[in-house]
C-alpha positions in Angstrom: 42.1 -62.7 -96.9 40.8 -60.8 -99.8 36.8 -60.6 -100.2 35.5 -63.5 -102.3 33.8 -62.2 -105.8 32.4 -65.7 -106.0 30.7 -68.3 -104.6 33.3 -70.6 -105.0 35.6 -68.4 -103.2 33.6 -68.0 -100.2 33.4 -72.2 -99.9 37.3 -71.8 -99.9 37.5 -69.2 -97.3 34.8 -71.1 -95.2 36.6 -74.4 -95.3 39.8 -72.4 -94.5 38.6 -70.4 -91.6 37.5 -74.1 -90.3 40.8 -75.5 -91.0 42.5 -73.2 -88.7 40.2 -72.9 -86.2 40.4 -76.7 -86.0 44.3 -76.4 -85.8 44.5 -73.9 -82.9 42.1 -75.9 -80.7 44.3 -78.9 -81.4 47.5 -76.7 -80.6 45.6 -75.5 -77.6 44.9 -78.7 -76.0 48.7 -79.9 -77.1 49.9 -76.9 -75.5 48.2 -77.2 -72.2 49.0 -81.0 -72.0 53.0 -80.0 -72.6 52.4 -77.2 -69.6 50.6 -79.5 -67.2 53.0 -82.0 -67.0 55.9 -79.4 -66.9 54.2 -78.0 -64.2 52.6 -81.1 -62.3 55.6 -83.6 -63.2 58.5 -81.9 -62.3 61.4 -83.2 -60.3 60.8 -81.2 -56.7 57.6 -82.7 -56.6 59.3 -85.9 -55.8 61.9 -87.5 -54.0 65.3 -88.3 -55.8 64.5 -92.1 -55.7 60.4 -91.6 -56.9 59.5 -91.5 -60.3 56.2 -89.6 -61.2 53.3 -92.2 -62.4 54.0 -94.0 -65.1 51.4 -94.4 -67.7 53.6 -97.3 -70.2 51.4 -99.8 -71.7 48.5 -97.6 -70.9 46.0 -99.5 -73.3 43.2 -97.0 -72.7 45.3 -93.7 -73.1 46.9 -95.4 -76.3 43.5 -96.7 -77.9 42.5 -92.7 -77.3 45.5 -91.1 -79.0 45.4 -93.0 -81.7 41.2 -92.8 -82.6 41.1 -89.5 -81.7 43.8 -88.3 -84.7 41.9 -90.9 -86.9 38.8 -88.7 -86.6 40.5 -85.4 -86.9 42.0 -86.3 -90.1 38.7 -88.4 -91.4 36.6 -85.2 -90.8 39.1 -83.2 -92.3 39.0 -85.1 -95.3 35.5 -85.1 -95.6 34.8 -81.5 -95.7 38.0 -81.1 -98.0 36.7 -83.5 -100.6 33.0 -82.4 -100.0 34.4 -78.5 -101.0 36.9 -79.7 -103.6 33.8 -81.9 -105.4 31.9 -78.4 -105.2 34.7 -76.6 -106.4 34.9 -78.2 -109.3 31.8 -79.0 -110.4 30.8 -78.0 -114.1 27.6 -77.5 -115.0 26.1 -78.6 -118.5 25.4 -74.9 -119.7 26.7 -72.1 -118.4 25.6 -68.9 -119.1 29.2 -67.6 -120.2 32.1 -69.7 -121.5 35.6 -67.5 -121.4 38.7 -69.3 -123.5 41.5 -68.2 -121.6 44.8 -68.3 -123.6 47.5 -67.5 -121.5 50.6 -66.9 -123.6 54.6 -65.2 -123.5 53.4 -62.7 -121.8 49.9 -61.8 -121.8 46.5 -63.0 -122.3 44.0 -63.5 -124.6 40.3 -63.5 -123.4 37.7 -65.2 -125.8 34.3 -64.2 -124.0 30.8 -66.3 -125.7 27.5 -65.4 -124.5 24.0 -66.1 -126.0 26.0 -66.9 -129.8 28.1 -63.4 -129.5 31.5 -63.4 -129.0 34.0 -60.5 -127.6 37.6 -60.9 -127.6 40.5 -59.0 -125.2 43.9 -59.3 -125.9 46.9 -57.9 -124.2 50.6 -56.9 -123.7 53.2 -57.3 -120.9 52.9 -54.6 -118.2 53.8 -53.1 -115.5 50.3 -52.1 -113.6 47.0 -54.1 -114.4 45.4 -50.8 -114.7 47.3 -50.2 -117.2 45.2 -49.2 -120.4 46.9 -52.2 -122.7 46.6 -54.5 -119.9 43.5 -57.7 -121.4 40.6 -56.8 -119.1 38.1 -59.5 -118.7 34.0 -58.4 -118.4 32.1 -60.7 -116.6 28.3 -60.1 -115.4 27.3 -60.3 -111.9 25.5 -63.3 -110.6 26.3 -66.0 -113.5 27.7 -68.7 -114.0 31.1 -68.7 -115.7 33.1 -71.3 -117.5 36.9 -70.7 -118.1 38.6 -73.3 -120.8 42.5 -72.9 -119.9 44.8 -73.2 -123.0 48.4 -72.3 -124.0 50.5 -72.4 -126.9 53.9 -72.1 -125.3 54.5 -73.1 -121.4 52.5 -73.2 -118.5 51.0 -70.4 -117.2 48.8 -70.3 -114.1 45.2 -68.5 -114.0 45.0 -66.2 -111.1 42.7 -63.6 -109.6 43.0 -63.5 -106.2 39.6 -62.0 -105.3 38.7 -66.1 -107.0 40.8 -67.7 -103.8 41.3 -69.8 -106.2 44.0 -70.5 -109.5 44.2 -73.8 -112.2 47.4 -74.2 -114.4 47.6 -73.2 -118.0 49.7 -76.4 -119.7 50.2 -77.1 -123.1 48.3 -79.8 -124.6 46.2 -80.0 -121.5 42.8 -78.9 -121.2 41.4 -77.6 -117.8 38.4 -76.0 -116.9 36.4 -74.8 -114.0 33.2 -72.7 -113.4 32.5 -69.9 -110.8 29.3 -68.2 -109.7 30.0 -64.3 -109.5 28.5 -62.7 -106.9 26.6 -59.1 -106.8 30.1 -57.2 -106.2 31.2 -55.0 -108.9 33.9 -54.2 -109.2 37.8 -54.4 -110.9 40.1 -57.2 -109.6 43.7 -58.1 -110.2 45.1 -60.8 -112.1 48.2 -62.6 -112.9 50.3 -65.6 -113.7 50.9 -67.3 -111.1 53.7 -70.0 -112.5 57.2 -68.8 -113.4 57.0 -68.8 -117.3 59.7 -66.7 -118.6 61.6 -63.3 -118.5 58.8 -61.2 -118.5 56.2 -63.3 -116.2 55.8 -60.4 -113.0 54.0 -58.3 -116.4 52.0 -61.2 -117.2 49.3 -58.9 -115.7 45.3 -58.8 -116.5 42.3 -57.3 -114.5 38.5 -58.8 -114.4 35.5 -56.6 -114.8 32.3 -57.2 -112.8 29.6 -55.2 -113.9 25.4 -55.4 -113.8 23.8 -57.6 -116.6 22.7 -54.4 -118.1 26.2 -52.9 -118.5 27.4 -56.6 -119.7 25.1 -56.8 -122.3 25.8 -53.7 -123.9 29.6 -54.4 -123.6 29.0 -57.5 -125.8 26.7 -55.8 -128.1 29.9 -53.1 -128.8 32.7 -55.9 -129.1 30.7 -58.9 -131.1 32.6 -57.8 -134.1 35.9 -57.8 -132.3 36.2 -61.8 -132.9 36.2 -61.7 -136.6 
């Protein structure tokens, strides 16, 4: 898995490194269950008229495999809807709100911080390095609010370094928050919803970069919105 750039993403990865560690132990014990009674129940171990043990009707054995599952799955659930509640959370007043309009085929990336406001837009292409490619400037170790809107289909909102994407729909208005963490950096982006002939260039990158750098980045493009 990619390295989290956010808080949010390291609950995912957290709650998914659970998940399957949870899953293997349960294959584990399946598996060794399935090999034992190959090994232990097999036919030259008995005579042609004995049958191995039967265990029908077993009221113990089938009170067990049937609790057992039911706490699997209830403490599943619970962490799942513990980290989805955290997820998305959103917070009275964050310290930036992005508007992210995703349209055919290419963003638009309205950035508001302390009453300034920066604006990225771009075009379709091939690379997200590329220099017409939106790039999105975030600060490190903030808390972020992204308002998801589109004028045409739906889109999907994806940097993988997030672990995490939310649907762009028309008419609809979504929204989640992230905490950026100290690691600066350039990250990918893309749509992640089949929108159209030119989607796979529906490409964008995000910026982390210190408060410092941030600042002076919003001071230079606070005109940009008008």
């Amino acid at each position: 898995m990619p390295e989290s750039a956010t808080r949010q993403g390291d609950i995912v990865q957290t709650l998914w490194n659970g998940s399957w560690i949870a899953a293997l132990a349960t294959g584990a014990v399946v598996w060794g269950l399935i090999i034992w009674a190959c090994i232990f129940h097999r036919k030259k171990r008995f005579s042609d008229q004995e049958l191995p043990p039967q265990v029908r009707y077993n009221l113990p054995i089938e009170i067990l495999y049937t609790v057992v599952p039911i706490i699997m799955v209830a403490v599943f659930f619970y962490f799942t809807a513990r980290d989805q509640n955290e997820i998305n959370r959103i917070t009275p007043n964050p310290d930036v709100t992005v508007k992210v309009e995703g349209f055919q085929w290419s963003w638009r990336f309205t950035t508001e911080y302390q009453g300034k406001t920066a604006v990225e837009t771009g075009v379709p292409v091939n690379d997200y390095r590329d220099a017409k490619a939106p790039q999105l400037v975030l600060p490190v170790d903030q808390r972020v609010r992204f308002e998801l809107e589109s004028p045409d289909v739906i889109h999907s909102f994806w940097v993988p370094a997030f672990l995490f994407k939310r649907d762009v729909i028309p008419g609809v208005h979504n929204e989640f928050e992230i905490d950026t963490l100290d690691r600066p950096g350039i990250y990918a982006g893309r749509c992640a919803e089949l929108c159209g002939v030119d989607h796979s260039r529906m490409l964008f990158s995000v910026k982390l970069v210190s408060q410092a750098e941030f600042d002076q980045y919003i001071a230079s493009q606070a005109g940009s919105a008008q």
